[in-house]
N, C-alpha and C positions, 0 to 999 in steps of 0.2 A: 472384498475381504477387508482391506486396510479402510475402506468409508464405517467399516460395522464396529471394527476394534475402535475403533478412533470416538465412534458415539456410543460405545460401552465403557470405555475409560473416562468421557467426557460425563455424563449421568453419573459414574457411580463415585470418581477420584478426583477431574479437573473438574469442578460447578464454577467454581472459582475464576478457571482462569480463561482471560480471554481469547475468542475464537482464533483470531488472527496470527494470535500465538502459538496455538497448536497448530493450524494451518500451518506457520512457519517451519516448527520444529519437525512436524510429519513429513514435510518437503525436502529439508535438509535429513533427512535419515535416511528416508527412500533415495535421495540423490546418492548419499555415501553411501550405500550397501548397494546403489546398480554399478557407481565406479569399482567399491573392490571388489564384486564378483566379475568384473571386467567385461560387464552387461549380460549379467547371465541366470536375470529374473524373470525371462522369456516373456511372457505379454505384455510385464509392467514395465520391461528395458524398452520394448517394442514404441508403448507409449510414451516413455518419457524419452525416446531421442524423436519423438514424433514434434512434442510439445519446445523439445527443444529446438527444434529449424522451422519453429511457424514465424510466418511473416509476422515482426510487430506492430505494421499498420493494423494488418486482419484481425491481431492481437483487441486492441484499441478500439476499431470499429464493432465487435461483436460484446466488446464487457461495457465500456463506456456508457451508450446510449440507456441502455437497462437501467445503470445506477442512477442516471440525470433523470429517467422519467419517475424510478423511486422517490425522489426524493420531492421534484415539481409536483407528483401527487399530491404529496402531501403539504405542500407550502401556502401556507395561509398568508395572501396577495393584501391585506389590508395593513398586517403584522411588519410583512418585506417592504411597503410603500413608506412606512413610516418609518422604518429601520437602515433602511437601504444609505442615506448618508454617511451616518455611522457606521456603518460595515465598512465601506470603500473608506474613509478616514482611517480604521484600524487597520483594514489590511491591506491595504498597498505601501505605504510606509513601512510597516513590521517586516513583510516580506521581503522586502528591497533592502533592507537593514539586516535580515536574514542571511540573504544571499551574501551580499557584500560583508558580514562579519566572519561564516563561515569562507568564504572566500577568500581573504586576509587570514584568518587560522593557519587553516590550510597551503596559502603560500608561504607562512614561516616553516611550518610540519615540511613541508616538499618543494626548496626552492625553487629545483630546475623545473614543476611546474609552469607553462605560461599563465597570463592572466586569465585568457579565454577560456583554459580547462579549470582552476579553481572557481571560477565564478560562474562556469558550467556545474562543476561540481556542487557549488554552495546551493546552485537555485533545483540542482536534483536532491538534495538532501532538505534543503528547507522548503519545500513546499510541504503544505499541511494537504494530510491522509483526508481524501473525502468521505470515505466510506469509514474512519476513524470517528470521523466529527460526527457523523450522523447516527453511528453507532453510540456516540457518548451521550448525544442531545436525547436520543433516546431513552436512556438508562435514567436520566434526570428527567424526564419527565418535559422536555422544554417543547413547547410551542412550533 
């Protein structure tokens, strides 16, 4: 029912807005309407405390693999060989500069943080969305 509502409002009111978004927001309403009816959506509370105690390795192994071969499908090996320097130059620096910015933020925002949890935290917030990036390179048209 909520996959049908969700792609009747998406065609006819969100064209606009992206997937990931409504993903989100559909996720957080279904979350707050199973809490305050104190799980009492019957099938859908059933699935969503299912989803909520799955192993997140099992998590990892069953979504991961799908997105990396989406994406190697489509990877034109002539375009990567000749790119591939400049990739690693931009994104190991950025990232590392990521982390440790947001990390530094963070432990003025929350001192008694230690360093190991803001700089956990920095490098879970700053890693760039794969399925983000391949969705945009899409949109544009890129290679």
């Amino acid at each position: 029912i909520f996959g049908g509502v969700t792609l009747f409002y998406q065609h006819k009111f969100l064209s606009g807005v992206p997937p990931t978004l409504k993903m989100f927001v559909e996720g957080v309403l279904l979350g707050s309407l199973h809490e305050w009816t104190n799980q009492g959506l019957g099938a859908v509370s059933s699935s969503i405390e299912l989803w909520v105690d799955i192993d997140p390795h099992l998590l990892l192994a069953l979504f991961i693999p799908p997105l990396i071969f989406t994406d190697v499908v489509k990877l034109d090996l002539y375009l990567l060989g000749k790119s591939v320097v400049q990739c690693l130059i931009l994104a190991i620096p950025l990232v590392l500069a990521m982390i440790a910015g947001l990390g530094i933020f963070v432990k003025f925002l929350i001192p008694e943080w230690s360093y190991f949890l803001v700089f956990t935290f920095g490098a879970t917030l700053g890693a760039t969305d794969p399925v983000s990036v391949v969705a945009v390179l899409d949109v544009i048209e890129c290679p």
